[in-house]
N, CA, C and O of each residue as an XYZ file, in Angstrom:
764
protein
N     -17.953    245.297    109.854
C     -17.789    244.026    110.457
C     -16.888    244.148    111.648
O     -16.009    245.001    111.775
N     -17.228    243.108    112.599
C     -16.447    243.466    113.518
C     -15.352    242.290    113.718
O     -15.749    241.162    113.427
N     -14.096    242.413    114.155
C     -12.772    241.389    114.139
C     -13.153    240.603    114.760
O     -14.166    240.949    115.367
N     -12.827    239.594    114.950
C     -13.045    238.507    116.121
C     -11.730    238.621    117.088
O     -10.571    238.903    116.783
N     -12.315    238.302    118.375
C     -11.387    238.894    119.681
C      -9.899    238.409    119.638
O      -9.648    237.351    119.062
N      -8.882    239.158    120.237
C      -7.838    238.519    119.779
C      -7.168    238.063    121.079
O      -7.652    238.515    122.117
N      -6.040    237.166    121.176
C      -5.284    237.129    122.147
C      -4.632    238.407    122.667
O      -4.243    239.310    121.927
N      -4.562    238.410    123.713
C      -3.864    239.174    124.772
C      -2.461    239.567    123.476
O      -2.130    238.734    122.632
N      -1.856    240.871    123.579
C      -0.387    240.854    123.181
C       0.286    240.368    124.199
O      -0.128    240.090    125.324
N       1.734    240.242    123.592
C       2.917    239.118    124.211
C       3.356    239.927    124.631
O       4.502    239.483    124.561
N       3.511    241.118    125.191
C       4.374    241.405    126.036
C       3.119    241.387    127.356
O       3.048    242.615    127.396
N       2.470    241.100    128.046
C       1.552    241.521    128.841
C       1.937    240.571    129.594
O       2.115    239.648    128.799
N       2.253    240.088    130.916
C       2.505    239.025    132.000
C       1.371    237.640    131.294
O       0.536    237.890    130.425
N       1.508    236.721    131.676
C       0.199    235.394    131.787
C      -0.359    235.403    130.184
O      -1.547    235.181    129.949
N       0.777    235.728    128.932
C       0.301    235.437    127.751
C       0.042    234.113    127.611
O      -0.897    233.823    126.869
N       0.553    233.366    128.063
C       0.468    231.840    127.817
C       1.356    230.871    127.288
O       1.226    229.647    127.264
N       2.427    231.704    126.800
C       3.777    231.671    126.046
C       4.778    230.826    127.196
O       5.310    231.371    128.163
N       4.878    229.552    126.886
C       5.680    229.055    127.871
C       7.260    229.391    128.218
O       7.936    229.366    129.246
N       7.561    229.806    126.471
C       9.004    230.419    126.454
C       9.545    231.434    126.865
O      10.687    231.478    127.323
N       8.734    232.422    126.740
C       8.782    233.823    127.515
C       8.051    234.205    128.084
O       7.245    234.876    127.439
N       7.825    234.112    129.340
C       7.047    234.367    130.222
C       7.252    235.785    130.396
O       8.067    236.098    131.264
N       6.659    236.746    129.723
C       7.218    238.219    130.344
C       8.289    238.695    129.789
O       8.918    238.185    128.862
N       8.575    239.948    130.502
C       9.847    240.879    130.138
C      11.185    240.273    130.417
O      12.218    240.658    129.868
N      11.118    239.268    131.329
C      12.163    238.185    131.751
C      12.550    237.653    130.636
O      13.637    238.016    130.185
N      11.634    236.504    129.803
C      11.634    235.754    129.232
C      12.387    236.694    127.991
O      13.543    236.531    127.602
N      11.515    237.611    127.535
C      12.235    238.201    126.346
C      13.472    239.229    126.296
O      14.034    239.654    125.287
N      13.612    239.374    126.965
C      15.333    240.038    127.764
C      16.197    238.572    127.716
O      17.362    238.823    127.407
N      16.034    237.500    127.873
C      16.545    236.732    127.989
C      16.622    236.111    126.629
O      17.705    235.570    126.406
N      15.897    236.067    125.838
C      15.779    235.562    124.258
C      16.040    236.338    123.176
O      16.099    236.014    121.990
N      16.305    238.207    124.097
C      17.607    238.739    123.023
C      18.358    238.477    123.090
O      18.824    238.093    122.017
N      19.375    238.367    124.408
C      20.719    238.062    124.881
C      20.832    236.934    124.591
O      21.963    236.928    124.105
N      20.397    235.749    124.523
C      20.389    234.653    123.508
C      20.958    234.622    122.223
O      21.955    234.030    121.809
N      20.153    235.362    121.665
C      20.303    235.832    120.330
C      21.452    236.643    119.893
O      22.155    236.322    118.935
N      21.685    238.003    120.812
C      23.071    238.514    120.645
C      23.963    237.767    121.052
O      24.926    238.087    120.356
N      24.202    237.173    121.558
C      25.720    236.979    122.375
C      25.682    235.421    121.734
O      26.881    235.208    121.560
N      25.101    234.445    121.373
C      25.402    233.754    120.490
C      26.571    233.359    119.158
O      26.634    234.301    118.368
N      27.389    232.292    118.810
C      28.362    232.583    117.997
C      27.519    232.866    116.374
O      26.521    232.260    115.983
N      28.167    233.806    115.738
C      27.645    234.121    114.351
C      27.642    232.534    113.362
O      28.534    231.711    113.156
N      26.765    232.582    113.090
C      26.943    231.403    111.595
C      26.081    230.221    112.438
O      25.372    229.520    111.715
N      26.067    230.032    113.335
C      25.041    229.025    114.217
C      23.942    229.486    114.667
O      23.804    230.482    115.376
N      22.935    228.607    114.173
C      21.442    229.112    114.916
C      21.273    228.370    115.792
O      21.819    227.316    116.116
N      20.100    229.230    116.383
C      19.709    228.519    117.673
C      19.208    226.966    117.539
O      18.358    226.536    116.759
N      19.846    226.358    118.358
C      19.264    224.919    118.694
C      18.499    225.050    120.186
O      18.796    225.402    121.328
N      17.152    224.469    119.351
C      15.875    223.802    120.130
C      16.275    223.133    121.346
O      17.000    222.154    121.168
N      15.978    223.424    122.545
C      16.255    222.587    123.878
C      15.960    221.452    123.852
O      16.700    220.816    124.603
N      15.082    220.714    123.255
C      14.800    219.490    122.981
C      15.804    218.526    122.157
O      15.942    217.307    122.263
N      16.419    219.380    121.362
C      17.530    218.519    120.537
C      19.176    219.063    121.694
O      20.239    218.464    121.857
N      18.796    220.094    122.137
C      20.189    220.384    122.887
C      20.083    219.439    124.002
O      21.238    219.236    124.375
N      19.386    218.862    124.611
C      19.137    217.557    125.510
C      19.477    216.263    125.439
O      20.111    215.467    126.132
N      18.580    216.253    123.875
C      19.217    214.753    123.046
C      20.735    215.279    122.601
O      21.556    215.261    123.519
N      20.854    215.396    122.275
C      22.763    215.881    122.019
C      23.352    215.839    123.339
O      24.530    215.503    123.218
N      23.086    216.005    124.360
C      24.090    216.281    125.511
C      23.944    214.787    126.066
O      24.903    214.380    126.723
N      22.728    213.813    125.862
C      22.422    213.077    126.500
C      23.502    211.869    125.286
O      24.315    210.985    125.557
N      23.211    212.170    124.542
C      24.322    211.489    123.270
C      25.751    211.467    123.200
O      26.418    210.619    122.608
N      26.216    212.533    123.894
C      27.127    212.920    124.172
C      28.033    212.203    125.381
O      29.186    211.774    125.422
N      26.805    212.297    126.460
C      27.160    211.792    127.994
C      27.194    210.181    127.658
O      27.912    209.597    128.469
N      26.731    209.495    126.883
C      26.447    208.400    126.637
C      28.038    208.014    126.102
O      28.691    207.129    126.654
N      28.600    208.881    124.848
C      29.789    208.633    123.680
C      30.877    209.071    125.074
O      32.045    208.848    124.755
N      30.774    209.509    126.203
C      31.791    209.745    126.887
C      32.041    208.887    128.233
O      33.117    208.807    128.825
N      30.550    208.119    128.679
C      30.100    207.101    129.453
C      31.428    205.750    128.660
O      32.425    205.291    129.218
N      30.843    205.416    127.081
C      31.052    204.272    126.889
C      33.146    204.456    126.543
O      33.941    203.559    126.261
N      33.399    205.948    126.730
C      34.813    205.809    126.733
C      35.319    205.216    127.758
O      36.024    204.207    127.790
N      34.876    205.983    128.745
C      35.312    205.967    129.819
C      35.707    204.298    130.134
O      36.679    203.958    130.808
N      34.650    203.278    129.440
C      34.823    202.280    130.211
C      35.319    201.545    129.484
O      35.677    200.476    129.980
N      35.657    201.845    127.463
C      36.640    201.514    126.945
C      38.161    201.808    127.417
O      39.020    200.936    127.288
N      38.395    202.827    127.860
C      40.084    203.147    128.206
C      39.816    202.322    130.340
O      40.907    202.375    130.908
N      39.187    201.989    130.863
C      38.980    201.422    131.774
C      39.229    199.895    131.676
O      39.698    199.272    132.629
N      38.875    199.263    130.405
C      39.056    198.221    130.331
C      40.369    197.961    129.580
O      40.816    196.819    129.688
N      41.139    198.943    128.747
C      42.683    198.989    128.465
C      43.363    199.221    129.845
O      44.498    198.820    130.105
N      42.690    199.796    130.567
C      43.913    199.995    131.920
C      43.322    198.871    132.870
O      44.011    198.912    133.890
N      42.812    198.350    132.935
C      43.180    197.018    133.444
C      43.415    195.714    133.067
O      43.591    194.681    133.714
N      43.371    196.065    131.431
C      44.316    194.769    130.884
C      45.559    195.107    131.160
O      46.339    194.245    131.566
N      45.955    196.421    130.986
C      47.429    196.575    131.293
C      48.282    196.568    132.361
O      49.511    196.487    132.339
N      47.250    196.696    133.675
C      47.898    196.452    134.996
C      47.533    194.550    135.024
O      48.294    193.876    135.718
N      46.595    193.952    134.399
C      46.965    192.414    134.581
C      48.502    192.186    134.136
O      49.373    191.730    134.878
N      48.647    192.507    133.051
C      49.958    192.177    132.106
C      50.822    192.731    132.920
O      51.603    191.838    133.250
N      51.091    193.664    133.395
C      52.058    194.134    134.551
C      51.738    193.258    135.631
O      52.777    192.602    135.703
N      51.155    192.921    136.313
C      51.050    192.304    137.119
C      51.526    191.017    136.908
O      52.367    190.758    137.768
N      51.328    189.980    136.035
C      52.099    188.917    135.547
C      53.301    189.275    135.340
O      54.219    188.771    135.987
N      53.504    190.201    134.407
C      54.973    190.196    134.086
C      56.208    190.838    135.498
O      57.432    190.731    135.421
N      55.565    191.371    136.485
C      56.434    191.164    137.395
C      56.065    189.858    138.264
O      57.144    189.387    138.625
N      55.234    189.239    138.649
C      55.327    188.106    138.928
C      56.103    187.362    138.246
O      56.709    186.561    138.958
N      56.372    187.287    136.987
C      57.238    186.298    136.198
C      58.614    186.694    136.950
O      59.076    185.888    137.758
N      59.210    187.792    136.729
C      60.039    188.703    137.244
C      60.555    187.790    138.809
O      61.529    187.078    139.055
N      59.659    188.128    139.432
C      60.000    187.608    141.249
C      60.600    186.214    141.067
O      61.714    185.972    141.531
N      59.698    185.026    140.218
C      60.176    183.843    139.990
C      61.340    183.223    139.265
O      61.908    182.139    139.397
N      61.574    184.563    138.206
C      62.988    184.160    137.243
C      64.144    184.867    138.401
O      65.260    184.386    138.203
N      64.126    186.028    139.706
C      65.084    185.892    140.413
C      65.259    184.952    141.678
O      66.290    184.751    142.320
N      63.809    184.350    141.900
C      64.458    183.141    142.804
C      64.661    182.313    142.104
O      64.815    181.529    143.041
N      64.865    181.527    141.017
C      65.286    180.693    140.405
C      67.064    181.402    140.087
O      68.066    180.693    139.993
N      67.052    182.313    140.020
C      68.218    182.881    139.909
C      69.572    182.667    141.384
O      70.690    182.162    141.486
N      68.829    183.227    142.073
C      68.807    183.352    143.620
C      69.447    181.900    144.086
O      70.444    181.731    144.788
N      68.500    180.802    143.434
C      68.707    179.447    143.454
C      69.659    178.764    143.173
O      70.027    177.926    143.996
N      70.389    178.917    141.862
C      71.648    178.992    141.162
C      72.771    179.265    141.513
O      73.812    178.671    141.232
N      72.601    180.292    142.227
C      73.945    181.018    142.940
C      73.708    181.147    144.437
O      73.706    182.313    144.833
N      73.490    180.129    145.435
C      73.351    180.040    146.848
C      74.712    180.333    147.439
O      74.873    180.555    148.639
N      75.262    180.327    146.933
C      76.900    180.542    147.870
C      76.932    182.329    148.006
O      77.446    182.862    148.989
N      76.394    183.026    147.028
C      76.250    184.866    146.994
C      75.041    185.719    147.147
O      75.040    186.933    147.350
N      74.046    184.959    147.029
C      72.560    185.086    146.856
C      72.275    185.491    148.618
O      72.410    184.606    149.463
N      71.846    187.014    149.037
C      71.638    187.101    150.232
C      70.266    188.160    150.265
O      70.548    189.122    149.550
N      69.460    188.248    150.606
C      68.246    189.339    151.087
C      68.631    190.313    151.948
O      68.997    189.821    153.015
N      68.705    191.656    151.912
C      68.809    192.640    153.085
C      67.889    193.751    152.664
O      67.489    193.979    151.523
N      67.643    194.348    153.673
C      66.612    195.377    153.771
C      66.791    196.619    153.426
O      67.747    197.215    153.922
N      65.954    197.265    152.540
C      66.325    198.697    151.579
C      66.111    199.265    152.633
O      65.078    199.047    153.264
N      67.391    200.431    153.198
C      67.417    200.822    154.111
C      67.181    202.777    153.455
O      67.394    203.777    154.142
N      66.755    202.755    152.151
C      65.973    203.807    151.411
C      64.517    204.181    151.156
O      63.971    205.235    150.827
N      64.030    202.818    151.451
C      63.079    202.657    151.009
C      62.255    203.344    152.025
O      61.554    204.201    151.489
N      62.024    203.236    153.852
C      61.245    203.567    153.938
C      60.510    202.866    155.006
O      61.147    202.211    155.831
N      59.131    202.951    155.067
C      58.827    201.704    155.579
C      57.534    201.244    154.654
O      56.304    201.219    154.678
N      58.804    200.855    153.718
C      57.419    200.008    152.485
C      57.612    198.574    152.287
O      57.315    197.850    151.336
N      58.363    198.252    153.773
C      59.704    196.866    153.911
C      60.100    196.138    152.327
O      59.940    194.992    151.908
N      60.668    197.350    151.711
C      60.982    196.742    150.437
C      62.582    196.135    150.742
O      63.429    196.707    151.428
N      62.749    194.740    149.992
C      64.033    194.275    150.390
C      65.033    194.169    148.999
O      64.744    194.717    147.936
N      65.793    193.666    149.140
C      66.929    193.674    148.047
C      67.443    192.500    148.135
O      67.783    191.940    149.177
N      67.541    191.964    146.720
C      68.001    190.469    146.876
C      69.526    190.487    145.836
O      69.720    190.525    144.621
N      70.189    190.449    146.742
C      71.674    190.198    146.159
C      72.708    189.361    145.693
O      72.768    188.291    146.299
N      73.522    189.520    144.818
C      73.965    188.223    144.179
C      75.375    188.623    143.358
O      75.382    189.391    142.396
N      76.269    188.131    143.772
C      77.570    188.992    143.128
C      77.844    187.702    142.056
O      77.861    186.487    142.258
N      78.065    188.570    140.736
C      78.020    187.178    139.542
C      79.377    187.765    138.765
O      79.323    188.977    138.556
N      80.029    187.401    138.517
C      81.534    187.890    137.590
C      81.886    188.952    138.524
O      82.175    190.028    138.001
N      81.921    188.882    139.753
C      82.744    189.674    140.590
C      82.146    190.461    140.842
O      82.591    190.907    141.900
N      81.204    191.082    140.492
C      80.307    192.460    140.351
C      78.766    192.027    141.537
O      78.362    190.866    141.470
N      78.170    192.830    142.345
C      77.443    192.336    142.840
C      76.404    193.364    142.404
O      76.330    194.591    142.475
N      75.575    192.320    141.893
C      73.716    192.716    141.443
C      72.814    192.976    142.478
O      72.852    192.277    143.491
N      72.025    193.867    142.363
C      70.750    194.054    143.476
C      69.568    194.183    142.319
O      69.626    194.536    141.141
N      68.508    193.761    143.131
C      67.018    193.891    142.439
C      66.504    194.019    143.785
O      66.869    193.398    144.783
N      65.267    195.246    143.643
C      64.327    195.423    144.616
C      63.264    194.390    144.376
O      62.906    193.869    143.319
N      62.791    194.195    145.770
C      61.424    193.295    146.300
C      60.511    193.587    146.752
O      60.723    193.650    147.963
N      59.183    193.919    146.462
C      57.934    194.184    147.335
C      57.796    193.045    148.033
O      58.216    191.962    147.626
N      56.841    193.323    149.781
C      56.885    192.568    150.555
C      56.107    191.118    149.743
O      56.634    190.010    149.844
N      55.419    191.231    149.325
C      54.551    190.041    148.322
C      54.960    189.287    148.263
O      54.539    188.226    148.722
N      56.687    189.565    147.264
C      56.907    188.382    146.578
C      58.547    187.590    147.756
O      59.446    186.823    147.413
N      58.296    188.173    148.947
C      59.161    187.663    149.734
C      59.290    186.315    150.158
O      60.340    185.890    150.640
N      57.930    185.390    149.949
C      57.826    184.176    150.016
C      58.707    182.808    149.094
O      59.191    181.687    149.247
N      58.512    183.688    148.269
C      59.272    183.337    147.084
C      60.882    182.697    147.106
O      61.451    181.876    146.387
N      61.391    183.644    148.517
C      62.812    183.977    148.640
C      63.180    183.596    150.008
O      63.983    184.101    150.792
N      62.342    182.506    150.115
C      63.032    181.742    151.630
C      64.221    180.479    151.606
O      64.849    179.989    152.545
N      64.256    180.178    150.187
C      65.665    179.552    150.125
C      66.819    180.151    150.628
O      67.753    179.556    151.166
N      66.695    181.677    150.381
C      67.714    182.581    150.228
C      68.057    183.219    151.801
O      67.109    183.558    152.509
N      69.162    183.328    152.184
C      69.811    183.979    153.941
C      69.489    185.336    153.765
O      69.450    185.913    152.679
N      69.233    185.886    154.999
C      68.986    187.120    155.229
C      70.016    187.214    155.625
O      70.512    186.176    156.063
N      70.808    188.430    155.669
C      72.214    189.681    156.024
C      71.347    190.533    156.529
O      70.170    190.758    156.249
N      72.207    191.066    157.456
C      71.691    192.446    158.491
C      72.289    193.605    158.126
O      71.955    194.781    158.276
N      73.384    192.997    157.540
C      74.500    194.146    156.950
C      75.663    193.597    155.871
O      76.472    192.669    155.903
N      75.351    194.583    154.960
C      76.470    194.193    153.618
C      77.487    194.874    153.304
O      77.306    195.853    152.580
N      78.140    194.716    153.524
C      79.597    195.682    153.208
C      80.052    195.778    151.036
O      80.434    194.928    150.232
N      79.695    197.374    150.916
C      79.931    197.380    150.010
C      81.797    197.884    149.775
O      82.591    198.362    150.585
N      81.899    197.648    148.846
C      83.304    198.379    148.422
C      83.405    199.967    147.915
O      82.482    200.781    147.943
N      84.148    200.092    147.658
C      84.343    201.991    147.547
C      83.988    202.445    145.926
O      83.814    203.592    145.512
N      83.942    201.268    145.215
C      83.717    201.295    144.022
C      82.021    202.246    143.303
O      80.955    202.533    143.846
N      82.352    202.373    142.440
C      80.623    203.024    142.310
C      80.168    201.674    141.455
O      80.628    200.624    141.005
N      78.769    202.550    141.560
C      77.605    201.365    140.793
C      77.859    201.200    139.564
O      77.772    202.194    138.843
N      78.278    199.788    138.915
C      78.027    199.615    137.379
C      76.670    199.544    136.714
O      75.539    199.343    137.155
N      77.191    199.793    135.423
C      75.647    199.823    134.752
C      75.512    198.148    134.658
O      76.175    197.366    133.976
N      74.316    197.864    135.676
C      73.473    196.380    135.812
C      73.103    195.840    134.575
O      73.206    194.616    134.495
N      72.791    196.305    133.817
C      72.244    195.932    132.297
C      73.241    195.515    131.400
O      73.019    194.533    130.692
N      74.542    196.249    131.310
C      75.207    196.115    131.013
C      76.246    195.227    131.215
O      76.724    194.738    130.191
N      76.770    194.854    132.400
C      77.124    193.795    133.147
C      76.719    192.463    133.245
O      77.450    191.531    133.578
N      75.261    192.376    132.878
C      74.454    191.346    132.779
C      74.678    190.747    131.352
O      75.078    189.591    131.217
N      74.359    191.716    130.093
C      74.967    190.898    128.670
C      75.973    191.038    128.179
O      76.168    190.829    126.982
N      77.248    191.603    129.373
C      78.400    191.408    129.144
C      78.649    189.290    129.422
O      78.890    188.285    128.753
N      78.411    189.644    130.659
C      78.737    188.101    131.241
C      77.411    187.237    130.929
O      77.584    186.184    131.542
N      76.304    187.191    130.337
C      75.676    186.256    129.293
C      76.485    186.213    127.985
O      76.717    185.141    127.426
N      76.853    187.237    127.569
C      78.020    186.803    126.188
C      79.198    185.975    126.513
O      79.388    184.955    125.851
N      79.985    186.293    127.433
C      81.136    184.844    128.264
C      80.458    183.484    128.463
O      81.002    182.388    128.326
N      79.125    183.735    128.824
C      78.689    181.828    129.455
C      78.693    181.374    127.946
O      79.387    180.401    127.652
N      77.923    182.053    126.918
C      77.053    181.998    125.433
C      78.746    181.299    125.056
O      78.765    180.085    124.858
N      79.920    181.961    124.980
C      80.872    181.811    124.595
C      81.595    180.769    125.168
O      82.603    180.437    124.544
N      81.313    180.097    126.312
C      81.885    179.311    127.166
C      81.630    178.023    126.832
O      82.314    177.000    126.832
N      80.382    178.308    126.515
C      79.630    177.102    126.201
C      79.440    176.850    124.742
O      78.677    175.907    124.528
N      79.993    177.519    123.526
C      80.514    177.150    122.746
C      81.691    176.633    122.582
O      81.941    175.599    121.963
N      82.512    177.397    123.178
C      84.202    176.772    123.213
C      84.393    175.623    124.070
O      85.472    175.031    124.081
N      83.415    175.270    124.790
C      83.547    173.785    125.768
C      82.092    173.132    126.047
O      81.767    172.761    127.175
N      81.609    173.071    125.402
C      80.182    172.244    125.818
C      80.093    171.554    124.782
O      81.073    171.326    124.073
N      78.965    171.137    124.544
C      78.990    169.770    123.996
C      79.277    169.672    122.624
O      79.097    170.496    121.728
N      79.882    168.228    122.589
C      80.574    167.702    121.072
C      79.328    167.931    120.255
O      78.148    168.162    120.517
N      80.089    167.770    119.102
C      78.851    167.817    117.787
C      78.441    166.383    117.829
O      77.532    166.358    117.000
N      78.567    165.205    118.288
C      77.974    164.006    118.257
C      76.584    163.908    119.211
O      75.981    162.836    119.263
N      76.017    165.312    120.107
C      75.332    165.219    120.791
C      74.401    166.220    120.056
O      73.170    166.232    120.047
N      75.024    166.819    119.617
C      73.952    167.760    118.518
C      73.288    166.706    117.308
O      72.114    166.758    116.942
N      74.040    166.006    116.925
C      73.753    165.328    115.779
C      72.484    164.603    116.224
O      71.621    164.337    115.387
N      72.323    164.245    117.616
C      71.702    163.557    118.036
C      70.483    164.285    118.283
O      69.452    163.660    118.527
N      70.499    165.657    118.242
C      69.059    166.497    118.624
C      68.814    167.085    117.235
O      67.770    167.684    116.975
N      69.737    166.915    116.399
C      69.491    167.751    114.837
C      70.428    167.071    113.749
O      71.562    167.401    113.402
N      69.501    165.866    113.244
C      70.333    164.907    112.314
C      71.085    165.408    111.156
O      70.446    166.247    110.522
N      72.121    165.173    110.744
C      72.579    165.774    109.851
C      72.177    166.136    108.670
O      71.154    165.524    108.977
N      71.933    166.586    107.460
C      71.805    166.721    106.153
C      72.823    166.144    105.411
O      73.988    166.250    105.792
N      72.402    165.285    103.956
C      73.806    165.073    103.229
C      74.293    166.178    102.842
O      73.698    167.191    102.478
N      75.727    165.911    102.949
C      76.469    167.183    102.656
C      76.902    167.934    103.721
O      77.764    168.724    103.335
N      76.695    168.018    104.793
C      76.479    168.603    105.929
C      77.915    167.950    106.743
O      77.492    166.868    107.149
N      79.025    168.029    107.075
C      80.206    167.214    107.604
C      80.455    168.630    108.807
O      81.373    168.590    109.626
């Protein structure tokens, strides 16, 4: 009997073999094979596609999760120094007799200014971006401030030093208890 005809062998050029086309193809699908990590088999290009495309997708939808945390967080910064600009001209406001604007002469030319205010003897500075300069037209501009020889106190510190004196001031002399009584009625028993 005679065989019935067979395909061409695979190593011969134009087998038909889309994967290995030739001596190329299979030189290339040992080294595949060797140099590969041990304990993992080969994954199918078709699933290595869908995986990468799954992938690009799980790293797409980060991207625009931590995109949308960083610009909630520059809104909230953004308010909260706006709050900032308005609680020192209201500040600024309070104390018009010390309250002066002069120009950070460090800064640059980012015309950042400094709004100054000497409170328990001690004089405070806070920097200003040009922005919120509108803010601060109650307040006199100085061309020049004469500091003293003294060094810088700690601002923070200075600040709930002398909020603890007003807090205290205004316990030891502000209002009678007949005006409290009047915002917070007594309890029996309560004298």
């Amino acid at each position: 009997m005679s065989s019935p005809p067979s395909d061409p062998p695979p190593d011969e050029s134009g087998s038909g073999d889309a994967r290995t086309p030739g001596l190329l193809g299979r030189t290339a699908a040992v080294l595949r094979r060797f140099l590969r990590p041990r304990g993992r088999p080969l994954v199918p290009r078709t699933g290595t596609r869908r995986r990468l495309a799954r992938e690009m997708d799980d790293c797409r939808q980060e991207r625009d999760r931590w995109r949308w945390h960083a610009d909630s967080y520059e809104r909230e910064l953004t308010h909260a120094l706006r709050e900032r600009a308005n609680l020192l001209a209201w500040l600024a406001a309070l104390h018009p007799s010390s309250a002066v604007l002069v120009a950070d002469v460090g800064s640059g030319p980012d015309d950042i200014h400094l709004l100054r205010i000497e409170v328990g003897g001690q004089q405070l500075s806070w920097p200003l971006p040009p922005a919120d300069l509108p803010l601060f037209a109650h307040v006199p501009y100085a061309y020049s401030v004469t500091k003293d020889g003294r060094a810088a106190p700690d601002q923070a510190a200075h600040i709930r030093g002398h909020t603890r004196l007003l807090a205290m001031e205004e316990t030891l002399f502000g209002t009678p208890a007949q005006a409290w009584a009047a915002v917070r009625p007594l309890r029996p028993g309560d004298h």
